[in-house]
C-alpha positions in Angstrom: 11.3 -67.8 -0.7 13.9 -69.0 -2.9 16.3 -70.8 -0.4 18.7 -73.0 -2.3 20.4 -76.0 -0.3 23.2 -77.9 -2.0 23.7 -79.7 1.3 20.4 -81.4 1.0 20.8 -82.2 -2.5 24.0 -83.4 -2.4 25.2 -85.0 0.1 23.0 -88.4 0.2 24.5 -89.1 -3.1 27.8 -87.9 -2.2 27.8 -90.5 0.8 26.6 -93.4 -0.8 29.3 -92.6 -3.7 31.9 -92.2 -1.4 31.0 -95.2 0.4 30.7 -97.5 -2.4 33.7 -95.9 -4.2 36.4 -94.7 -2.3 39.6 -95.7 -4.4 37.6 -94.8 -7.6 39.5 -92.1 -10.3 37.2 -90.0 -12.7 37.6 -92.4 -15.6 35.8 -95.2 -13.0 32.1 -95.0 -13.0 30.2 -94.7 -9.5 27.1 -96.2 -10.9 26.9 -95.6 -14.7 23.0 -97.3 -15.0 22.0 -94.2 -13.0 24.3 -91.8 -14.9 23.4 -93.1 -18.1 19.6 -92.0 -16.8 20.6 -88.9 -15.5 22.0 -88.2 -18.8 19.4 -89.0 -20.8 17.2 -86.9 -18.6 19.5 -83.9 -19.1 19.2 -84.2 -22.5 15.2 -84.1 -22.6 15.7 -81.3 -21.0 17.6 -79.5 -23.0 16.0 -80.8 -26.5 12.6 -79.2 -24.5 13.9 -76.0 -22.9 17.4 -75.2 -23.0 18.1 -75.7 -26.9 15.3 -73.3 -27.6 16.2 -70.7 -25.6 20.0 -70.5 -26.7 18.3 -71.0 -30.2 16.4 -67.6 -29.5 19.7 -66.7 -27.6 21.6 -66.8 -30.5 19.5 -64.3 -32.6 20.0 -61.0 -30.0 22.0 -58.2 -31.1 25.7 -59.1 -31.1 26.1 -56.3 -29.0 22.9 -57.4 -26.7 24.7 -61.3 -26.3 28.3 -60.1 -25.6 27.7 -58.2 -23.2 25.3 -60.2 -21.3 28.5 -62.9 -22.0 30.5 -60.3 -20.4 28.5 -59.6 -17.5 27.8 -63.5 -16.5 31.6 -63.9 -17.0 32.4 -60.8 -14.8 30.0 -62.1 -12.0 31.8 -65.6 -12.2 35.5 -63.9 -11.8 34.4 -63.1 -7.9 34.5 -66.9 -7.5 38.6 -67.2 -8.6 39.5 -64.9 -5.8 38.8 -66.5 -3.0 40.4 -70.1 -4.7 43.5 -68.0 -6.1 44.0 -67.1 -2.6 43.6 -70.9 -0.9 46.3 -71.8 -4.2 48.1 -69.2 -3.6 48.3 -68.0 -7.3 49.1 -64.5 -6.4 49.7 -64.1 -10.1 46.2 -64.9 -11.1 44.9 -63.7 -7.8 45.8 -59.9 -9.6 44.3 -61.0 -12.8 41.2 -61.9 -11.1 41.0 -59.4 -8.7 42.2 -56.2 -11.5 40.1 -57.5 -14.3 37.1 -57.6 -11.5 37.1 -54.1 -10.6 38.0 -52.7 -14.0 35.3 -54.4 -16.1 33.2 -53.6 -12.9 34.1 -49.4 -12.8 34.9 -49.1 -15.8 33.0 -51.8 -17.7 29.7 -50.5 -16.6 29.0 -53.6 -14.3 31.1 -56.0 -16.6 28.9 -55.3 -19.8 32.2 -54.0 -21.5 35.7 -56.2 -21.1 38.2 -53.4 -21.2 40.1 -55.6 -18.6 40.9 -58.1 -21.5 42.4 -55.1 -23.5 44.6 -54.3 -20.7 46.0 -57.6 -20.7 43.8 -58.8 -17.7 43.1 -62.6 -17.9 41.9 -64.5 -15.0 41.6 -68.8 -15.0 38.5 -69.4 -13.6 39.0 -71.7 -10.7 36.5 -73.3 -8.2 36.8 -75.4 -4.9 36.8 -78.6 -7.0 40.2 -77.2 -8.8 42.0 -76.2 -5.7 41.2 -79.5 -3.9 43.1 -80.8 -7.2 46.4 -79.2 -5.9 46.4 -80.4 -2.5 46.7 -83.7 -4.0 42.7 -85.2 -3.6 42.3 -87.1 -6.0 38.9 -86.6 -8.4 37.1 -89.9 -7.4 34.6 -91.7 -9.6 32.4 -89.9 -12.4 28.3 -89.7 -12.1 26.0 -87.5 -13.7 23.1 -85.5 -11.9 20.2 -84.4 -12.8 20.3 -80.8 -14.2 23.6 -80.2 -12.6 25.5 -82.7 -15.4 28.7 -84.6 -15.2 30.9 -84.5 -12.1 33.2 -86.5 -10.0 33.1 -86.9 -6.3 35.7 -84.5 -5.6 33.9 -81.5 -8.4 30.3 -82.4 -6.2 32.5 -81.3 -2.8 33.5 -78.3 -4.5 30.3 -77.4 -6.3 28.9 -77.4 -2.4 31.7 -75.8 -0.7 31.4 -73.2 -4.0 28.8 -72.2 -2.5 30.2 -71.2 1.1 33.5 -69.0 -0.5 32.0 -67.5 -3.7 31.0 -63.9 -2.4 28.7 -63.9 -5.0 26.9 -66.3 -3.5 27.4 -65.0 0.0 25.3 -61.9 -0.9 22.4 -63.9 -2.8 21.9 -67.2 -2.1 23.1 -66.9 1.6 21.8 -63.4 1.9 24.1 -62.1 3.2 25.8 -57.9 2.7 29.3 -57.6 1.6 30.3 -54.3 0.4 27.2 -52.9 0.7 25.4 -55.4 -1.6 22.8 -57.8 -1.2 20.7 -59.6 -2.9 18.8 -63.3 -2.8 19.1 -66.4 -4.2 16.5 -65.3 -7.3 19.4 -63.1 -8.3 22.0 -65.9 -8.2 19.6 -68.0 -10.2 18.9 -65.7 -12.7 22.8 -65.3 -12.9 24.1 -68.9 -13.2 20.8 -69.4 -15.6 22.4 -66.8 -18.0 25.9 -68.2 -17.8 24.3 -71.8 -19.0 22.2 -70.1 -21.7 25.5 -68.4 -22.8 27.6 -71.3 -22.9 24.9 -73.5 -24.4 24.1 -70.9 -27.3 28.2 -70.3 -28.0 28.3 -74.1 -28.6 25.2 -74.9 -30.4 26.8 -76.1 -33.2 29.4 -78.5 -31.1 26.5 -79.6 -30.2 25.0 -80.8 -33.2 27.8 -82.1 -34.7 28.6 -84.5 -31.4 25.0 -85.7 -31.2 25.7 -86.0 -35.7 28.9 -88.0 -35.2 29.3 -89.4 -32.1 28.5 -93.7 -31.7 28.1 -93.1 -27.8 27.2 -89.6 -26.9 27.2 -90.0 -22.8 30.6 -91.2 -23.0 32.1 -88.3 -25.6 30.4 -85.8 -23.5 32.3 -87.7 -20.4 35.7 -87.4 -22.1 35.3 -84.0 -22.7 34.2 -83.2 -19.5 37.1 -84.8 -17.7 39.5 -83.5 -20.0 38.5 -80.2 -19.3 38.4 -80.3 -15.8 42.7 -81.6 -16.1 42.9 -78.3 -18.1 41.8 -76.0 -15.5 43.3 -77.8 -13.0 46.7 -77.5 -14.9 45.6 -73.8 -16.5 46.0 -75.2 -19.6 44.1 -74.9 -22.9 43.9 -77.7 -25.5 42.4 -77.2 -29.0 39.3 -79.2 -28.1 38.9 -76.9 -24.8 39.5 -73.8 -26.9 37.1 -75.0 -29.9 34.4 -75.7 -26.9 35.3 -72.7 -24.9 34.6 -72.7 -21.2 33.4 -75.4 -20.1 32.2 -74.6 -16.6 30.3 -77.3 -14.0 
């Protein structure tokens, strides 16, 4: 009933990118009329329903919000493994993989963090970032609709995410790993929370970029890309740090 396909959504725009672009970096645009349109219809959409709800977000229990930050974050550490591995971070691949099963156990599900108190502290890292260090380079930048900035080589992750994340092998693949299963309503209702969390933990960025900014599509753009170098590299800068994770 809820069968996602990010083969179907993808990959007309990702061949008509590719084919029009194919030397493009991520500071190029692909086609910035339709980006600029995309953009502008992300940002309807969150002035109508995103805003509100990390708005109403915002005013849960501190308790309530962290550990639903927690949990969303926890979930979102099963897709590290898998790319620590390809890496071949085994350092990381520990963090990930310790701090997974001890917030997990432990953690009551990943509602508590005791792996961060243990010195536990995976890099979140996608398809997009380990096709970084085998050397492809990022290709032009678009925007999508709902899905928000990206570069040709983050769109072939965010779809290949979707084939190594064994989070998304039990939901939206339905698939049973462990003994768990689940659908692709669950892996909705997951990545839903993680945007709500994000979005309600940077409200006030928020604001005072759409405040101060002369062209808000393109600051949004450099942040985005600038981010993106700082996973790729594992580094933090202060504008990363003041904007915390800023996850496609």
């Amino acid at each position: 009933m809820y069968k996602i396909n990010l083969l179907k959504i993808f990959l007309p725009i990702l061949i008509l990118v590719i084919l029009v672009a194919p030397k493009a970096e991520s500071k190029d645009e692909c086609f910035e009329g339709f980006s600029r349109a995309m953009f502008k219809f992300n940002m309807a959409l969150d002035d109508i329903v995103l805003e509100p709800i990390a708005k109403g977000y915002n005013k849960l229990p501190g308790p309530v919000k962290k550990g639903t930050s927690n949990f969303t974050s926890n979930i979102g550490t099963l897709l590290s493994i898998p790319n620590n591995i390809f890496q071949g971070n085994i350092k990381q691949l520990g963090h990930s993989v310790g701090s997974f099963a001890v917030n997990t156990t432990v953690g009551i599900l990943g509602f508590l963090n005791p792996a961060e108190k243990i010195g536990l502290q995976p890099h979140k890292e996608d398809v997009g970032q380990t096709l970084a260090t085998y050397g492809i380079s990022s290709g032009c930048y678009f925007v999508l609709p709902v899905f928000g900035p990206t570069t040709v080589r983050d769109s072939i992750g965010l779809i290949a995410d979707s084939f190594v994340d064994p989070f998304a092998h039990v939901t939206i693949r339905e698939n049973e790993l462990f003994g768990a299963s689940g659908n692709s309503l669950d892996y909705l209702t997951i990545k839903g929370g993680t945007i709500v969390d994000f979005r309600a933990d940077n409200d006030a960025n928020f604001e005072s970029l759409e405040k101060n900014s002369l062209d808000l599509y393109s600051s949004l753009k450099s942040i985005y890309l600038q981010d993106r170098e700082n996973k790729i590299n594992n580094s933090i800068s202060k504008e990363q740090d003041e904007w915390g994770n800023l996850d496609n």
